[in-house]
C-alpha positions as CSV (number, residue, x, y, z in Angstrom):
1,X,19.8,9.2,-35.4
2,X,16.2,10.5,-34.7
3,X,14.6,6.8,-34.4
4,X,17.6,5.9,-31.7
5,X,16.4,9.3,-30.0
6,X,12.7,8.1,-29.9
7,X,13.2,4.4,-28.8
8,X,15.9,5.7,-25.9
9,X,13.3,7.9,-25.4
10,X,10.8,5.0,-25.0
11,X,12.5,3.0,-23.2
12,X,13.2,5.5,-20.6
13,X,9.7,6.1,-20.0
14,X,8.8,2.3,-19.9
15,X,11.6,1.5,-17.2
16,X,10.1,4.8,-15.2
17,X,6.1,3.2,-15.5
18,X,7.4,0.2,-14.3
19,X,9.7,1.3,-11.6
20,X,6.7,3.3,-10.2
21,X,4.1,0.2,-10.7
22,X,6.8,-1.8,-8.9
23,X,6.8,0.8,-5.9
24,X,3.3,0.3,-5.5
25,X,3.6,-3.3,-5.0
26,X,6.1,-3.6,-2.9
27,X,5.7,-6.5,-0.5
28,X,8.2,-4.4,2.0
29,X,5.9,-1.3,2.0
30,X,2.9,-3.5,1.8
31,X,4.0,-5.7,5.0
32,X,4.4,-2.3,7.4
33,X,1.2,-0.9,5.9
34,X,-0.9,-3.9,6.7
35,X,0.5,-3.8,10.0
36,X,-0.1,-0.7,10.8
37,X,-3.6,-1.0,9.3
38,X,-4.5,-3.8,11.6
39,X,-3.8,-1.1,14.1
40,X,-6.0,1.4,13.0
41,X,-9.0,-1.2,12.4
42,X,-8.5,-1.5,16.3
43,X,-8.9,2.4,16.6
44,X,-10.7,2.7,14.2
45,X,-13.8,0.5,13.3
46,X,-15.5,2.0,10.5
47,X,-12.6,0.9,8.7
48,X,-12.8,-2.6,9.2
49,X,-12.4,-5.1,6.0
50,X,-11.6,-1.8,3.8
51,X,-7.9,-2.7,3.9
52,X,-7.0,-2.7,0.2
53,X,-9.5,-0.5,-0.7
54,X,-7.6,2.1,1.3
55,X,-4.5,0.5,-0.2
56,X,-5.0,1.0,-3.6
57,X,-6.8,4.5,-3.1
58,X,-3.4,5.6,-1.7
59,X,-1.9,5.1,-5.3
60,X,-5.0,5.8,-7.4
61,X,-5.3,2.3,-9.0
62,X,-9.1,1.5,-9.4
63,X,-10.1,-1.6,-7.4
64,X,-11.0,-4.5,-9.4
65,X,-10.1,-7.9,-9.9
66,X,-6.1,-7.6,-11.4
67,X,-5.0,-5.2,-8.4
68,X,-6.7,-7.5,-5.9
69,X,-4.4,-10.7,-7.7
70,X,-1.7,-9.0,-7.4
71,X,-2.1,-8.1,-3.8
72,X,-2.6,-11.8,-2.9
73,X,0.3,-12.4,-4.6
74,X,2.7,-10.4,-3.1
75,X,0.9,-11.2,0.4
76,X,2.1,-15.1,-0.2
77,X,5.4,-14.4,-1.2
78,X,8.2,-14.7,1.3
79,X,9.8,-11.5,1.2
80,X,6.6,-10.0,2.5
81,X,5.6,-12.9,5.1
82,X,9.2,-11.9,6.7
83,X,8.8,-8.4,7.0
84,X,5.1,-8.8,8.2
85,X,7.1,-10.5,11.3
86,X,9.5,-8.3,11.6
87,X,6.8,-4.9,11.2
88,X,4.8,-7.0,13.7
89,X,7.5,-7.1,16.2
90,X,8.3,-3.5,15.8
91,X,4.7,-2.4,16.1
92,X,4.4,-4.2,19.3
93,X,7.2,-2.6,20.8
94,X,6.0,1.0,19.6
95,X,3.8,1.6,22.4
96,X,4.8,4.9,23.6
97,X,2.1,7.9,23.6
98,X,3.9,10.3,21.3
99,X,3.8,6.7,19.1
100,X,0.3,5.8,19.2
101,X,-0.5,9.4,18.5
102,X,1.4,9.6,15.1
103,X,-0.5,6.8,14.4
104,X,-3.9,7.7,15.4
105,X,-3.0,10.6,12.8
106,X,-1.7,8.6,10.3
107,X,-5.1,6.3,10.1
108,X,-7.3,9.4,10.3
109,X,-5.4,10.5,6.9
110,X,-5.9,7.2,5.5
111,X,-9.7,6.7,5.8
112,X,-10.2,10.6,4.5
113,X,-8.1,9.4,1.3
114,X,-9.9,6.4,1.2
115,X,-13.2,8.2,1.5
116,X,-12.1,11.1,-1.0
117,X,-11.3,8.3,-3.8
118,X,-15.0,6.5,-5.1
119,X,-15.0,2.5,-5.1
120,X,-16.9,0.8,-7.7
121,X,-19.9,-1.5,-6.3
122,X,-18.7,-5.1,-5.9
């Protein structure tokens, strides 16, 4: 009865490590935030070309080569491609002051997170 408790037990904590690693790669989530990041490069220049970095600081996953695949994986699938279109609609119609504000905010947060977590030297 004990060893049943024990694997429930693991396999409980397995599907909860992979339901969070799936929340951090998902090509929904990642679609708006690369939107909305392409904004803030706009705003914001010192920010340029640190778009993943700023990613995977946001879920404290140490750049390197594996997150980066997986990135470019989920960034060719089709799931993502059609709700960049769709975030990219949206964004352009979001244009109102109170809008471009929250976002302004939003990006500021962003880069100090990014800046807060250290990046290995490529």
């Amino acid at each position: 009865m004990r060893i049943h408790r024990l694997l429930a037990t693991a396999l409980a904590l397995a599907s909860a490590t992979v339901a969070a690693e799936d929340r951090r790669y998902d090509p929904k989530a990642l679609a708006r935030y690369d939107v909305s990041y392409v904004r803030c490069e706009s705003s914001f220049p010192e920010m340029k070309g640190h778009r993943d970095d700023a990613y995977l600081s946001l879920w404290r996953i140490k750049p390197g080569p594996r997150p980066a695949a997986r990135l470019t994986e989920i960034r060719n699938s089709a799931l993502y491609k059609s709700e960049h279109r769709l975030a990219t609609r949206q964004a352009a119609s979001a244009s109102e002051p109170a809008a471009v504000k929250a976002l302004e905010r939003q990006c500021r947060g962003l880069w100090g997170e990014a800046q807060r977590t250290p990046t290995p030297p490529r």
